[in-house]
C-alpha positions, 0 to 999 in steps of 0.5 A: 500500500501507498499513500502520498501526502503534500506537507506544508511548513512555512515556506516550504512544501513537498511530498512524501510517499509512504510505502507499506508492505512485506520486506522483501518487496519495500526492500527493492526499491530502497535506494538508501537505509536511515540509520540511528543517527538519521543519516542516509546511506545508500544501499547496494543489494549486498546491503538489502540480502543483508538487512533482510537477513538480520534487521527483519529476522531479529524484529520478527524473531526466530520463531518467525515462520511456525508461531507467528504465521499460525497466529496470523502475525507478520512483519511489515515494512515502512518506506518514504519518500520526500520530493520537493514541491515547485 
């Protein structure tokens, strides 16, 4: 799912693009990673393989394939987008 939003504060203006969905789909189409600091840093597919063997396994857990798919729970990924308004 997409959802796009034009955000406005004080003389600025853009648009975000919010992206929902499963990892290994919202993954593919990051080019950048926010890290803790806030920092953005380009992502390469090593980089994606990477994160999601280990981000989305640790924030779903190890059990993740037997337990939570029979309790209908899954992981969900977030992606956005800022574009400038002219």
């Amino acid at each position: 799912m997409t959802v796009v939003y034009r955000i406005k504060e004080g003389d600025r203006e853009w648009i975000r693009i919010i992206m929902k969905g499963a990892p290994e789909v919202v993954v593919r189409k990051c080019g950048y990673k926010q890290e803790e600091n806030q920092v953005d840093t380009k992502m390469d597919e090593s980089d994606r393989i990477k994160f999601l063997d280990g981000v989305v396994k640790i924030v779903a857990g190890e059990q993740q394939d037997e337990e939570n798919w029979t309790n209908g729970l899954k992981t969900i990924l977030y992606a956005y987008r800022d574009l400038d308004v002219y």
